[in-house]
N, C-alpha and C positions, 0 to 999 in steps of 0.2 A: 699262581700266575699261569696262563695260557701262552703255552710256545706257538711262535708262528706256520709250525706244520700242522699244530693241534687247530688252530685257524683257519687256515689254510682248506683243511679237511670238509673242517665248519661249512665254510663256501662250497668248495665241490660237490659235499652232499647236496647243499640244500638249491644250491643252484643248476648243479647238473642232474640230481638226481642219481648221484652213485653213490654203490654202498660203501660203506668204509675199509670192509677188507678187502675190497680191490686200490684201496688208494696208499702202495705202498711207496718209499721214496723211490725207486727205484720204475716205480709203472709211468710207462710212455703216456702221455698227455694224446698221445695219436689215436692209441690202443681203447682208453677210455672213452671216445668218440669228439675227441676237442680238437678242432680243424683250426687253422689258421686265425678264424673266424673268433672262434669263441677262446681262443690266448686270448685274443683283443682284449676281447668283452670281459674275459677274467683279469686281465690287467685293471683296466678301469674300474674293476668290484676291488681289488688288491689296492690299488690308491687310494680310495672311501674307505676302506676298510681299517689301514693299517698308517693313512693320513700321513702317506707320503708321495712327493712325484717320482714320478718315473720318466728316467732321460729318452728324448727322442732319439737316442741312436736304440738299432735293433742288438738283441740279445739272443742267444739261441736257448731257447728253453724247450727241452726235450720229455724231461721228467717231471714228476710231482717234485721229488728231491731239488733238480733244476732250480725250480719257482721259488720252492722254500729257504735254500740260500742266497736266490737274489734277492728277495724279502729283508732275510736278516741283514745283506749288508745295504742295501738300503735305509732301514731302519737306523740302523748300528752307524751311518756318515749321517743322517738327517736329524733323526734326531738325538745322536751324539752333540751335533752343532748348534742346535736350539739349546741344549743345556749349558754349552762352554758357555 
């Protein structure tokens, strides 16, 4: 089964065109060249991807790790709730 950093990564590569050993949890989303702009954009590849929403309040997401734990708990309240 695929973790959602392993995912995550997935996207980054193929959508930003980075390579994988700069994408560690700890590397700045700034650093890699993802502006404000392309959080968006990665947010909306993160909801098609992992088929879940995402609340309109803003979140600070700073890191790859950042993303990768809002993921899981997303995941982990959405579709926790589709199972109950």
């Amino acid at each position: 089964m695929t973790t959602s950093i392993e995912r995550l990564r997935e996207i980054l590569m193929r959508d930003y065109q980075l390579d994988l050993d700069r994408l560690s949890l700890d590397a700045p989303l700034e650093g890699l060249g993802i502006d404000s702009l392309g959080v968006a954009e990665l947010l909306f590849t993160i909801e098609d991807e992992f088929r879940i929403t995402l609340p309109s309040d803003a979140v600070p997401l700073a890191t790859v790790g950042d993303v990768a734990r809002y993921i899981d708990e997303l995941v982990a309240v959405q579709h926790g709730e589709a199972q109950a």
